[in-house]
N, C-alpha and C positions, 0 to 999 in steps of 0.2 A: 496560318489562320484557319483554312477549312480541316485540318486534323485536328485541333482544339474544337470548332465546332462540330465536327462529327461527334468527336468525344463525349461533349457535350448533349447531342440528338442521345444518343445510346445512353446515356447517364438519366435521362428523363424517360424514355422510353423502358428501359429497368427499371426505374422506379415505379412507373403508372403498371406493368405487367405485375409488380410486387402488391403494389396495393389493389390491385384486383384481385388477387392470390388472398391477400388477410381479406377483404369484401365476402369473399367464399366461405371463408370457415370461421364467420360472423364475429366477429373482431366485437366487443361491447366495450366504448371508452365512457368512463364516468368521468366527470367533474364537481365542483361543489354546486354547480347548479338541477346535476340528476343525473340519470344517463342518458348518452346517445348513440347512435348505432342502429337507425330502423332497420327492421327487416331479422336483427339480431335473434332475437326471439323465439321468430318463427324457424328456423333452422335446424334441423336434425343434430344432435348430438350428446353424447352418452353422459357426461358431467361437465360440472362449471371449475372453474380456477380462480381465484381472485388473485391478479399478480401485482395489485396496486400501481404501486410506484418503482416496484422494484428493480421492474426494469421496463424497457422505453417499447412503445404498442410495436414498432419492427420486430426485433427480437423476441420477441412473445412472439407474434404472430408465424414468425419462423419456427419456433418451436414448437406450436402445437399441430405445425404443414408437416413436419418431419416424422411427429410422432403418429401421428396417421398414418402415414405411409409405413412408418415402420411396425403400428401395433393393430392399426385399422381401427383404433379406438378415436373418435374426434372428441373432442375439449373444447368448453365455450369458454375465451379468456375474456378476464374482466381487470383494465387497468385504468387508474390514474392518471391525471396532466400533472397533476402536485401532491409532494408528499404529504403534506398537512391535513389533507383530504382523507387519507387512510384511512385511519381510526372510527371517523365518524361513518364511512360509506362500509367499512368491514361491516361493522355493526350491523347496519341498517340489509345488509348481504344477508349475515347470519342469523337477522331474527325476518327474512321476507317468505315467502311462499315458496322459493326453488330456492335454497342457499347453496352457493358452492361447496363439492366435498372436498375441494383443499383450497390453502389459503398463506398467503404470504404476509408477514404478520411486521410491521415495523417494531423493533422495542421499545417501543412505548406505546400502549395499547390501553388505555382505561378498563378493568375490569379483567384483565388478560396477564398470567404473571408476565414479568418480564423474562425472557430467557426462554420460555416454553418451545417445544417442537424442536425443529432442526436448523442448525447453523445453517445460511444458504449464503446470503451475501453478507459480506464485510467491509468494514473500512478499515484500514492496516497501515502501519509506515514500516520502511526496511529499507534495503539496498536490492537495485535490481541488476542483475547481469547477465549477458546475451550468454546462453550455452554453448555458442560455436566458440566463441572468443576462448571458455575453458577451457573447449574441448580442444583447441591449438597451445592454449599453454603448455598444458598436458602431452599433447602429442597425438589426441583422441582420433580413431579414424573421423567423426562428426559427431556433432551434439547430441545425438541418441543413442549414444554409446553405453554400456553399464557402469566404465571407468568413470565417466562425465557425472552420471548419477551419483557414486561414490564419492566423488571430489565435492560435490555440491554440498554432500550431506557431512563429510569431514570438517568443508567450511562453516559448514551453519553450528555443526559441536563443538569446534576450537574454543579454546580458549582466550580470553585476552590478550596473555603473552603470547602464545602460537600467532594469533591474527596479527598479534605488531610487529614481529618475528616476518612475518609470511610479505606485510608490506613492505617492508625493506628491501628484502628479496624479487619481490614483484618487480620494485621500483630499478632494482639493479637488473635487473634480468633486462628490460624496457630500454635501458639504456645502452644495453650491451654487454655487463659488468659480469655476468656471470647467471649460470643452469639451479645454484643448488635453489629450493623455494622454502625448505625448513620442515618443519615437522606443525601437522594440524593434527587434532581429534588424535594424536600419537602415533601416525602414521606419515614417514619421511616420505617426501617428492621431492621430485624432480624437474624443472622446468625442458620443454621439449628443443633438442641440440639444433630444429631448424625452425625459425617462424612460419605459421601459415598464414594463410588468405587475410586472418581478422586479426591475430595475434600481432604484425607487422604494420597492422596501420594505430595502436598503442603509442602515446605518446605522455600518456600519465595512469594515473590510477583511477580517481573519482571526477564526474562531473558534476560541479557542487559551483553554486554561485555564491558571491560575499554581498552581494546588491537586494537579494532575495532571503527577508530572514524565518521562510518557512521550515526551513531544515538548519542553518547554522545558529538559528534563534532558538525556534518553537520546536523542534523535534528533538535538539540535544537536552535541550533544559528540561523538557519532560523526561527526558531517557534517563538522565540525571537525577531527576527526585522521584520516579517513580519506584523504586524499589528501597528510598531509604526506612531510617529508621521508624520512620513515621509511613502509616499508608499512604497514598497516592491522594484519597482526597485530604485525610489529616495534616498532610504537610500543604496543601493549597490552603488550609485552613488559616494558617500560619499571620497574625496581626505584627507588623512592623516593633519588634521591641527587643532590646539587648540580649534577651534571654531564646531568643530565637538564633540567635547566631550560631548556635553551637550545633543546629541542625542545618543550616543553611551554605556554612563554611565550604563543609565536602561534599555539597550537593556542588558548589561554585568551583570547587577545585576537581571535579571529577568532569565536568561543563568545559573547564579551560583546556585542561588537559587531552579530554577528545577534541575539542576545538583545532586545538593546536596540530593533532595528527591529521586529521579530514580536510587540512588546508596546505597543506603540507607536499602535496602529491597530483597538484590539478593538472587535469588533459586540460586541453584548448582545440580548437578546429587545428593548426595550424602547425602550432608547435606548444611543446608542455608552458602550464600558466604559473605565477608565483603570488603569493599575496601581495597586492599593492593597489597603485588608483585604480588600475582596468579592471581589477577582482571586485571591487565594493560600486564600481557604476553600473548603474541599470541600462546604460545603452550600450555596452559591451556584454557584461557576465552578466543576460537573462536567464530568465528560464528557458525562457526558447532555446537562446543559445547553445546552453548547457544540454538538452536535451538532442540537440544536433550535434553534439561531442556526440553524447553516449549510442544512439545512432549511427554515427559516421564510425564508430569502432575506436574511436581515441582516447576512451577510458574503462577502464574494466568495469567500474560500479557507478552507478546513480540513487543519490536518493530517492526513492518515490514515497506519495500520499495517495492512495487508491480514489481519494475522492476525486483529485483533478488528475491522475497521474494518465497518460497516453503517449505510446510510443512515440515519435515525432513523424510528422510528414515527409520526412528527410530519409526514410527508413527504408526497406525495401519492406516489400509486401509480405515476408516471411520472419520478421524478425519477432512479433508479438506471438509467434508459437514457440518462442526460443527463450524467451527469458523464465532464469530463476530466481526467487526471493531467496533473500539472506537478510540477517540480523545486522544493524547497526550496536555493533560490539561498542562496550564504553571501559574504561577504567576503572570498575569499583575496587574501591577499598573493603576488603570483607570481614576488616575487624568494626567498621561502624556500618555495613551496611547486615543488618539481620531481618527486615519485612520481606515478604512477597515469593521471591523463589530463589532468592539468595545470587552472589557474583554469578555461581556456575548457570544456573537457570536460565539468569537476566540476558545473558549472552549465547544463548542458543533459542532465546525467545523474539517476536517482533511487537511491535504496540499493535493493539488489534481490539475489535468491540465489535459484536454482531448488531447488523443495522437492519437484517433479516431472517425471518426462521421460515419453514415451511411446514406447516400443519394440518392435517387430516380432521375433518369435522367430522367428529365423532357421531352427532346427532344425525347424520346423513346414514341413508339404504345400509344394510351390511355389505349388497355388491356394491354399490357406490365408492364405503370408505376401503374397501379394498381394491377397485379400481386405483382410486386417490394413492395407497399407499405405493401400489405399483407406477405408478405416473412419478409418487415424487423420486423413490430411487430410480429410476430410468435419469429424471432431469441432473440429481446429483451424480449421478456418474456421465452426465453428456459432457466432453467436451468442446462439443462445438460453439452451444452456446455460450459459455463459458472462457474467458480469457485468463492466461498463463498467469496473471498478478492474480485473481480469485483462487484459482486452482491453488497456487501455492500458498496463500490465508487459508485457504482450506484447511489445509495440509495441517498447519500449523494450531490451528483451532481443535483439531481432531485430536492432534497426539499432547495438547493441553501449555505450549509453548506460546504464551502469549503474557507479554504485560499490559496492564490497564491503558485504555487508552482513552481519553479524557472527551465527553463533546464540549464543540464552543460556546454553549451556555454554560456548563459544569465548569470549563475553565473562569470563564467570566463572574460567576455568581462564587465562588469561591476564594477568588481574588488575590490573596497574599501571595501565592507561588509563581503565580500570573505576573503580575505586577512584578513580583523578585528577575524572572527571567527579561524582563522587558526590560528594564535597567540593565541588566547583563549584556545585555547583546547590544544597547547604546551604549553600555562604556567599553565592550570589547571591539566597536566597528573598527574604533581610530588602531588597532591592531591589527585587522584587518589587513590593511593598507603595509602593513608593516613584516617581509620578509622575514624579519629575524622575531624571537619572542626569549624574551632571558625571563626564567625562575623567578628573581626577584620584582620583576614586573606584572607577575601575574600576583604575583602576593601583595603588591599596592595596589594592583587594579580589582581585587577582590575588598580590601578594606575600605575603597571609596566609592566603589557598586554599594557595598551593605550601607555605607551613611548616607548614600542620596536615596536607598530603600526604607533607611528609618526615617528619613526627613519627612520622606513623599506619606506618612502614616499619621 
């Protein structure tokens, strides 16, 4: 009890010394009612920032202690309590008597293209995987090896077949069955002849819940019609009618068929999971749960959603500097899939949409917006403020590896594709539950998804 509350004393006493620390280098929080922060103002320092919403007043306030220190230049940060707020308070920023010379821009900005400035923050879905775990497949001395780096970026080019190829092998390896691991990106491996430290506590592949239809619902069925024949929003467009089936079919059959793999292969805390009741209950396979697999080392890949995505509690203090993003590979068919970046693309791409840019006001001092320009490449190459899931959207942003990735109003207001995968994932639960999947059952459980889709229209 008194080393909990120590913990405790210091955890409050950290904090009050921290927020003394942002008190100093005049922290300005807006809200929709104006700003506050006395004292702000009157403070010495060389330009403003507006960092909105983009990220939470600690974090700012960290990063512009650092960069001080490190450029001797001080930064007056100006953030939001709510994203909603942005738009309206940038504005009112950028036309005041001292506007900031940079500025973080939500994408959606009345009056502001969309898209403009610098990719900063993202929202992304993919697969995440702890690097040391690789780097013991592999046989790596540790996770910051160059072979590690290599293997990451082989996984992320593979192919469909190579990746389903590679699970198999993964899976036998796990078991005991066998070293070979197949050929990715066309470069044969080898799985390593002893387990180490993370490799050994493996007891499946993915941590993925059947209770939780963020990922076995909404992230497959997007994966799935975002690169068909139809655009991304074209096929959401999509009205419940006969003549839509013929796009809808191998959007449903491409759905089942990853389904059928990413369930195929579950860790578990304990021992490997199979599909069945425990898989589709929420008081077994949570999210939580699943996230204290992939934590505790007993599965190689977890889906993530950058929006709520966070290491688990369960974790040790160094594992959020260890993970890499990788692509949730799907099965296109590439004689009907010809939009977007085509099979090869889609499968070295992740869903991803910039939710932040960073921007230089131009209208500000010449030293100012070169201040600004220098501040903001310092901040994109810091990693500190920056965690391992952004860095690798980053990444992925840069080198133009992304498919559409949809917001919850676009999904909603668009409707048909929406509504199609919702039906999907309630007619494919009761399969869930079900160990085995035969061919002919996904081929009746498709024709009766598509008639309670036309019904529902």
């Amino acid at each position: 009890m008194k080393r909990t509350a120590d913990r405790r004393f210091l955890a409050v006493v950290c904090a009050m010394l921290l927020m003394t620390a942002l008190a100093s280098c005049g922290l300005l929080l807006a809200n929709g009612a104006g700003a506050s922060g006395a004292g702000a103002d009157d403070e010495d320092y060389d330009f403003s920032v507006f960092f909105g919403h983009a990220e939470d007043p600690i974090t700012v306030g960290r990063i512009v202690l650092r960069y001080k220190a490190e450029t001797g230049v001080s930064i007056r940060p100006i953030t939001t309590d709510e994203d909603a707020a942005d738009g309206r308070l940038l504005a009112r920023y950028l036309g005041g008597a001292n506007p900031p010379a940079a500025f973080a821009m939500p994408s959606e900005v009345a009056g502001i293209a969309s898209g403009a400035g610098i990719g900063w923050r993202f929202h992304g879905r993919g697969f995440a995987a702890d690097r040391r775990v690789l780097a013991d497949l592999i046989g790596a001395a540790d996770a910051g090896a160059p072979e590690v780096d290599a293997f990451v970026e082989d996984l992320r080019m593979a192919g469909y077949g190579e990746w389903r190829g590679f699970i198999d092998k993964l899976d036998a390896y796990i078991d005991g069955a066998g070293y070979a691991a197949g050929t990715l990106n066309g470069k044969a491996y080898t799985f390593a002849g002893t387990k180490g430290r993370f490799s050994s506590q493996l007891n499946g592949i993915f941590a993925v819940s059947g209770a939780e239809p963020s990922f076995v619902g909404v992230t497959l069925m997007d994966l799935a019609s975002a690169t068909s024949n139809n655009d991304a929003l074209g096929l959401s467009r999509l009205s419940p009618t006969p003549q839509a089936f013929t796009s809808v079919a191998p959007v449903l059959d491409t759905y089942a068929a990853a389904l059928e793999v990413y369930t195929s292969h579950i860790a578990g805390r304990y021992a490997s999971g199979v599909r069945g009741d425990d898989f589709i209950s929420p008081d077994i396979y949570s999210p939580e749960y699943t996230g204290t697999v992939f934590a505790e080392h007993r599965a190689v890949f977890m889906p993530f959603d950058s929006e709520d995505y966070a290491v688990s509690d369960a974790a040790d203090a160094t594992q959020a500097g260890h993970i890499a993003i990788l692509p949730v590979k799907m099965p296109y068919a590439e004689h009907w899939l010809s939009g977007y970046l085509g099979a090869v693309g889609a499968n070295k791409s992740i869903q991803l949409r910039t939710e932040y840019s960073l921007c230089v006001n131009e209208q500000s001092s010449p030293s100012d917006t070169e201040a600004a320009r220098a501040f903001i490449a310092w901040l994109l190459a810091d990693t500190e403020s920056t965690d391992a899931v952004q860095l690798g959207m980053t990444a992925y942003h840069e080198s133009g590896s992304e498919l559409p990735l949809l917001t919850g109003d676009e999904r909603d207001d668009e409707g048909g594709m929406a509504a199609f995968g919702e039906e999907a994932y309630d007619g494919l639960l009761p399969m869930l539950s079900d160990p085995e999947w035969l061919p002919d059952e996904i081929k009746e459980l498709r024709g009766a998804v598509f008639e309670r889709w036309l019904s529902s229209g």
